[in-house]
C-alpha positions as CSV (number, residue, x, y, z in Angstrom):
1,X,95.1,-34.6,96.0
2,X,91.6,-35.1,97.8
3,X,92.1,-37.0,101.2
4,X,89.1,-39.5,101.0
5,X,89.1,-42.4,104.1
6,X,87.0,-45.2,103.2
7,X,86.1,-48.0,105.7
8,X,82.8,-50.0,107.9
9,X,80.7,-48.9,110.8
10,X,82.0,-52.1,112.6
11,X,85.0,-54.8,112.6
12,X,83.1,-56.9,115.1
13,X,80.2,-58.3,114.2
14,X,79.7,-61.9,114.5
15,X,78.2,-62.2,111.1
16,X,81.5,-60.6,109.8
17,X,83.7,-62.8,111.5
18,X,81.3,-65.9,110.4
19,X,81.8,-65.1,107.0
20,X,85.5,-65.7,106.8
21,X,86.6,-62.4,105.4
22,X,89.2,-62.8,108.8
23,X,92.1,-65.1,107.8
24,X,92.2,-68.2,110.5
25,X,95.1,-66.6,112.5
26,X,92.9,-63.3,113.4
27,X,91.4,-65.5,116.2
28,X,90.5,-62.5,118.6
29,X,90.1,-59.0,119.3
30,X,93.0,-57.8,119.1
31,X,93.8,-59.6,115.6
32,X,91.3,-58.8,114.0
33,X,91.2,-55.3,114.7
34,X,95.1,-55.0,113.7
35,X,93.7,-57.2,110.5
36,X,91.1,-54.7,109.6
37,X,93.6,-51.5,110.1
38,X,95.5,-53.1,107.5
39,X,92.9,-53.1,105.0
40,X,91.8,-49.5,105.7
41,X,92.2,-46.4,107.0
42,X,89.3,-45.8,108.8
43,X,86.6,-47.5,110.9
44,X,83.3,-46.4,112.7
45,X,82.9,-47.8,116.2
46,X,78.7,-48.1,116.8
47,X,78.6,-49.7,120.2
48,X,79.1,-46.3,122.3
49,X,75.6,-45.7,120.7
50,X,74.2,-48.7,123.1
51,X,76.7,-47.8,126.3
52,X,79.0,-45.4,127.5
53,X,82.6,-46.3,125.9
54,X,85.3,-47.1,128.7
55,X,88.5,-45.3,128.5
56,X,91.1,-48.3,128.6
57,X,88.7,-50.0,125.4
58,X,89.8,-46.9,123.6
59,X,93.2,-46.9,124.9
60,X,93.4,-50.6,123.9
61,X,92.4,-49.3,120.1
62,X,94.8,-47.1,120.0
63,X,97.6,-49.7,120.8
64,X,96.7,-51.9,118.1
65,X,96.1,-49.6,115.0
66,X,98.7,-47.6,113.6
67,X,99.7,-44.0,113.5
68,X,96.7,-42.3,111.3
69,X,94.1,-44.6,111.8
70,X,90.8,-43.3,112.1
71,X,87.7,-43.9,114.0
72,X,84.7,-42.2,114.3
73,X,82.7,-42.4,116.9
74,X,78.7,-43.4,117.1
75,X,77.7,-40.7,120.0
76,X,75.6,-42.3,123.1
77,X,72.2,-42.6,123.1
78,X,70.6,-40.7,125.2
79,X,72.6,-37.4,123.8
80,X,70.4,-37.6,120.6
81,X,67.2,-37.9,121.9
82,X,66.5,-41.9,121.7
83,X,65.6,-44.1,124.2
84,X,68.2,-45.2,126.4
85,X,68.1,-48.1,128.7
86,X,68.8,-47.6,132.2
87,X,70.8,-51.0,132.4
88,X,73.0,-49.1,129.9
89,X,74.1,-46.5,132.4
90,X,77.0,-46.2,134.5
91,X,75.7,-48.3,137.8
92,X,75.9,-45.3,140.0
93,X,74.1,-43.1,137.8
94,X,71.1,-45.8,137.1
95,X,69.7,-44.6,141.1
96,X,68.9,-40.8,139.0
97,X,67.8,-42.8,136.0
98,X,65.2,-44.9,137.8
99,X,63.9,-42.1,139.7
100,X,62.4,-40.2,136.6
101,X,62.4,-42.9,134.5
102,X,58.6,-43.8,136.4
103,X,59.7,-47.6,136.3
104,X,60.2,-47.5,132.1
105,X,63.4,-49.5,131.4
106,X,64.6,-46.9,129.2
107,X,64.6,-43.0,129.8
108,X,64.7,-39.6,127.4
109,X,66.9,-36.7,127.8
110,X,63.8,-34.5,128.0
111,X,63.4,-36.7,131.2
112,X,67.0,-37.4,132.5
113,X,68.2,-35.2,135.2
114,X,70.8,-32.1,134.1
115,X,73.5,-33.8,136.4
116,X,73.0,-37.3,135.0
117,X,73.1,-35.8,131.7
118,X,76.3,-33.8,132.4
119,X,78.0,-37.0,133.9
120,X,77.4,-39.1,131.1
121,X,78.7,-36.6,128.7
122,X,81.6,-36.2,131.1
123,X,82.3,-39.8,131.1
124,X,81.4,-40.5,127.2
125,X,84.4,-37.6,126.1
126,X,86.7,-38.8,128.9
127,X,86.5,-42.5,127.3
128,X,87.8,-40.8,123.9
129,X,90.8,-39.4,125.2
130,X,93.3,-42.3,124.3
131,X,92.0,-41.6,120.8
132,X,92.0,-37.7,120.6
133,X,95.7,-37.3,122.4
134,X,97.1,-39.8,120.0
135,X,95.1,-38.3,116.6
136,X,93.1,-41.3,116.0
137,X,90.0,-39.5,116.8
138,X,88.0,-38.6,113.7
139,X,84.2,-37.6,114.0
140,X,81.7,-38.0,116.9
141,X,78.2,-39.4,114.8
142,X,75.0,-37.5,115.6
143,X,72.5,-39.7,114.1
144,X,69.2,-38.0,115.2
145,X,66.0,-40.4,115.2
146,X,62.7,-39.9,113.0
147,X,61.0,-37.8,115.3
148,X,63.9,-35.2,115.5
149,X,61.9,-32.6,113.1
150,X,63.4,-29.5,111.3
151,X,63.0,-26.4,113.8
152,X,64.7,-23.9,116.0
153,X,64.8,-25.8,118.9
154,X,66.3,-28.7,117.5
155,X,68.8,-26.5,116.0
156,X,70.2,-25.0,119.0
157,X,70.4,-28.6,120.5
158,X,72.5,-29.0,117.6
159,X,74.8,-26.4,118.5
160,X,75.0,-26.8,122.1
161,X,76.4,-31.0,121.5
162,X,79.1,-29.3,118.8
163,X,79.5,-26.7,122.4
164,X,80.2,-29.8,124.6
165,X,82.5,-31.9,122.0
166,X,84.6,-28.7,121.2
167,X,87.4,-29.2,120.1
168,X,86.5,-32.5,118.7
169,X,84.5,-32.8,115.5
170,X,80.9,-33.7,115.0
171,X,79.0,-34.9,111.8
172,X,75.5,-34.5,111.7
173,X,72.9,-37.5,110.4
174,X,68.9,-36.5,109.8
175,X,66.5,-39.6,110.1
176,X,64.0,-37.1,109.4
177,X,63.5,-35.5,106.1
178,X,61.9,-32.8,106.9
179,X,65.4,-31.4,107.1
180,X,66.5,-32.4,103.2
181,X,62.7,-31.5,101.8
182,X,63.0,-29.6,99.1
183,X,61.8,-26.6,100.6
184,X,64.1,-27.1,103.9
185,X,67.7,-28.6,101.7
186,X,69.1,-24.7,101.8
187,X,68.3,-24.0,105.2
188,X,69.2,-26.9,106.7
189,X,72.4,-26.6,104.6
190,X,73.7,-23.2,105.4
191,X,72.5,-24.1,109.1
192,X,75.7,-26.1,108.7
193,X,77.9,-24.7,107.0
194,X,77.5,-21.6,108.7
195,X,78.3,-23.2,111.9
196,X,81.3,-25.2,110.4
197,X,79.0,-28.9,111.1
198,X,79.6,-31.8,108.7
199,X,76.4,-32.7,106.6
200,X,76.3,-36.6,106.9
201,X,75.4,-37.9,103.3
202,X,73.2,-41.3,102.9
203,X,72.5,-43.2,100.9
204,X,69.9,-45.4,102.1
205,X,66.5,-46.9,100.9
206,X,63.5,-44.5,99.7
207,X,59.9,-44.4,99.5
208,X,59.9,-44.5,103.3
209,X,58.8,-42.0,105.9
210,X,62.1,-42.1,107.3
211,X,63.8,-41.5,104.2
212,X,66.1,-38.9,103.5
213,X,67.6,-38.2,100.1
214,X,71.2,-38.4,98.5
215,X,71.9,-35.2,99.0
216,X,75.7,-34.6,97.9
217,X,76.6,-31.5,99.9
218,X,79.7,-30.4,101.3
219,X,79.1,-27.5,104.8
220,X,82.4,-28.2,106.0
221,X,86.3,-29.4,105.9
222,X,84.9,-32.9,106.3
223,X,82.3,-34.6,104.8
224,X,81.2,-37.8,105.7
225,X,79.3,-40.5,103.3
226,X,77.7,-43.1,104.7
227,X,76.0,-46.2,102.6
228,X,73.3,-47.9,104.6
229,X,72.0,-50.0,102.1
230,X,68.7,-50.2,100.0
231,X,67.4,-53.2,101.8
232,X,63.5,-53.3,100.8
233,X,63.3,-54.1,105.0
234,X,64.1,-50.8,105.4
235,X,61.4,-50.1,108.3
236,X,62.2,-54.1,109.8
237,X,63.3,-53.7,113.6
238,X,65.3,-56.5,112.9
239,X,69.0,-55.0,112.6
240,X,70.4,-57.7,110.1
241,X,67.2,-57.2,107.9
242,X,67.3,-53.8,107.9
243,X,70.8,-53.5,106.7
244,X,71.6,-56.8,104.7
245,X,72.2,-55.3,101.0
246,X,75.6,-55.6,99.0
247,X,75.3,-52.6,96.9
248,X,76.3,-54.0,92.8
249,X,79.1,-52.7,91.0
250,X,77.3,-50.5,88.9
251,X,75.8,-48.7,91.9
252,X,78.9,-48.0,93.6
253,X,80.3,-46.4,90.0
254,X,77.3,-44.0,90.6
255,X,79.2,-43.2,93.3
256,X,82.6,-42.9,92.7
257,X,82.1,-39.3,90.5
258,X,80.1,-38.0,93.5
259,X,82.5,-39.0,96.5
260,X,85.2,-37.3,94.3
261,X,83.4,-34.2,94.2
262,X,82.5,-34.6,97.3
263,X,86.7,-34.7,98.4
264,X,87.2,-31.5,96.0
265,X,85.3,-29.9,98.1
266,X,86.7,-31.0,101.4
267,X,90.0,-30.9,103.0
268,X,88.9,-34.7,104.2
269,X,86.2,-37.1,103.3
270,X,84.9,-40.2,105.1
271,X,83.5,-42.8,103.7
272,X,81.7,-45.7,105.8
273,X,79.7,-48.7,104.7
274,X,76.9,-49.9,107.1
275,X,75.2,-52.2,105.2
276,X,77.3,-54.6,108.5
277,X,76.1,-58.1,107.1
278,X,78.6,-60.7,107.0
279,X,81.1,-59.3,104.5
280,X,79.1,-57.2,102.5
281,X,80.6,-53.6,103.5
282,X,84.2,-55.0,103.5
283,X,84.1,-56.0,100.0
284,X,82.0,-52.9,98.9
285,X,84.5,-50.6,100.5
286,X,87.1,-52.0,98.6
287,X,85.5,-51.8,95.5
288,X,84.6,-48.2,95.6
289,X,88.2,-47.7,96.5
290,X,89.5,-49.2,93.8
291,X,86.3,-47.2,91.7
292,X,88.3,-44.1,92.9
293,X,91.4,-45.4,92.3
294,X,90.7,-45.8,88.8
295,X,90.7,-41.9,86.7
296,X,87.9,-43.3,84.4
297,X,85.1,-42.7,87.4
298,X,85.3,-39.0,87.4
């Protein structure tokens, strides 16, 4: 019986919580996150992408979702190469920040200092503890931006974050499709499996530069699905614009055959909707869980 998790990059977002999809009782954090663990298994937690994650947040999570609830976490910033604002940081690590940071409000890793760097991954993994000692810890997210192109380099930058997580898990998410071009896919894809990394699938809009294609793969015990949408605002800085699509029920029966071949292939398969406006991945979720639910969507 394939293990498949689905759930949403986020429980908190105020357009979610506008929308009513919370009954009237779940009148704060803590509600609604024991609300949401009742609806599914599995949730991905974006906000340590914008700051370091403190430990007793994580310990809080683990205190009011039950025993095999999931989340996977978004990694920091500034460990996959996008710009990271100093205000972000730690306060006593901002001093290190400013001083290479050439009065920018936001610094690279090819700029950071190695101890600043070491410290924040320190701190980052220490956060996650209440989550990994009680199993509720399921991926660590590498989404790599646009300008993280296919190459050698980039490759043993790969290796040396899955060094520093060890023994957690980490999935791996291209923004660049240089890496799923036709004449990269198999490379990029035995890169992985070789090394036991999970190939992040998307489905997300194309026809951009930034695109990168459905690619159904499998390069590890999990895989991880993630549905961003196929907003024509694809490119829009504006977050709500960029993801605000509620994919049709004929579009998420596309999907069902493929996430179930996808879990035959996988000791465990995670499945998150990002497409985080108002209510729209909530009720897509459950509808492709009720797609695999059903044996006609083979």
């Amino acid at each position: 019986m394939a293990d498949i998790r689905v759930g949403t990059a986020s429980w908190t977002d105020k357009t979610l919580i506008d929308s009513g999809w919370y009954p009237p009782e779940a009148n704060n954090p803590e509600k609604r996150l024991r609300y949401y663990t009742r609806q599914f298994p599995l949730v991905e937690v974006d906000s340590s992408y914008y700051a370091l994650p403190a430990e007793q947040t994580a310990a809080a999570w683990t205190q009011r979702s039950p025993k095999g609830f999931v989340f996977n976490i978004k990694s920091f910033s500034l460990f996959t190469h996008h710009p990271t604002k100093i205000a972000a940081l730690p306060k006593d690590l901002r001093p290190a920040a400013e001083k290479t940071a050439k009065g920018k409000a936001s610094i690279y890793l090819k700029d950071a200092d190695p101890e600043l760097v070491d410290q924040a991954w320190e701190r980052f993994l220490n956060a996650l503890e209440p989550l990994r000692q009680t199993g509720r810890l399921g991926a660590i997210l590498f989404q790599f931006p646009q300008w993280f192109v296919i190459g050698r380099e980039r490759k043993d930058y790969i290796l040396s974050c899955a060094e520093r997580v060890a023994p957690r898990q980490l999935c791996i998410e291209f923004r660049n499709k240089t890496w799923m071009s036709e004449d990269n896919r198999d490379e990029t894809l035995k890169f992985l499996a070789d090394h036991q990394l999970p190939y992040v699938v998307v489905d997300e809009p194309q026809g951009h530069t930034s695109s990168v294609p459905p690619v159904v793969a499998a390069t590890a015990p999990l895989s991880v699905v993630r549905f961003h949408g196929r907003s024509d605002k694809w490119d829009s800085n504006d977050i709500q614009e960029k993801y605000r699509y509620r994919y049709s029920e004929q579009e998420l029966e596309e999907w069902a055959p493929k996430v179930r071949r996808l879990g035959a292939e996988s000791e465990v398969t995670h499945v998150l909707f990002n497409n985080c406006y108002r209510d729209d991945a909530q009720v897509n979720a459950r509808q492709l869980i009720d797609l695999l639910g059903n044996p006609e969507n083979v």
